[in-house]
N, C-alpha and C positions, 0 to 999 in steps of 0.2 A: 600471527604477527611475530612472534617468538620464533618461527621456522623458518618463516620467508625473511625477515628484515633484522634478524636476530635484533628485537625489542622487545622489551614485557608492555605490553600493553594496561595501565592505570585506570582499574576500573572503582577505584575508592570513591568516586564523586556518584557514579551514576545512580540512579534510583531506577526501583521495578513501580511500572504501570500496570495497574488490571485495569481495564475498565468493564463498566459493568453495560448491559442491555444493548449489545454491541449487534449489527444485523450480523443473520447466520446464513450459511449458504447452503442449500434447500435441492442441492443435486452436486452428483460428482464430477462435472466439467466447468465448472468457474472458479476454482480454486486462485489461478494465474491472476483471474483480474479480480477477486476478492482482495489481494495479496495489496497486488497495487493502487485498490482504491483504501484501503487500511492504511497503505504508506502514505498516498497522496494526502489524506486527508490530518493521517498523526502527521505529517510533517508542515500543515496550516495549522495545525492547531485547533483542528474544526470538528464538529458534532460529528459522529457517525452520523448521517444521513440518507444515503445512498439502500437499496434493498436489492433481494433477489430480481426481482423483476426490474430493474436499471441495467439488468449483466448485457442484455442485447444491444442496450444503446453503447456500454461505456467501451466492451468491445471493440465494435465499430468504431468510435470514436477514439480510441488504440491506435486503430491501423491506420486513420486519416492524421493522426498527429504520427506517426512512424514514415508513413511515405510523404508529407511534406515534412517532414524535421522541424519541426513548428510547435511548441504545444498550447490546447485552447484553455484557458481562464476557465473557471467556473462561472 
């Protein structure tokens, strides 16, 4: 922020999150959509839920929400 937009960025408010018992990713090629079901879900506000064995669906269903530009509801 300070480089690109000459700003300091205020991070005085923010707080650190751990959570705990979080699913863990159980091979080295889901990293990508572990990433974004972490985000999708810290950004509802919702239980980890999701596991390693969900990667093949959520994948797919990546690519069906990127080539209709649309994305699907939980």
């Amino acid at each position: 922020m300070q480089e690109r937009k000459k700003e300091s960025l205020n991070t005085s408010e923010w707080s650190l999150d751990v959570p705990k018992n979080i699913p863990t990713q159980e091979n080295g090629s889901d990293c990508g959509v572990f990433s974004c079901k972490f985000a999708e879900y810290a950004s509802r506000d919702a239980p980890f839920t999701f596991k390693q064995e969900n990667m093949n669906y959520y994948r797919s269903r990546m690519v069906y929400e990127i080539i209709k530009q649309d994305l699907m509801y939980p």
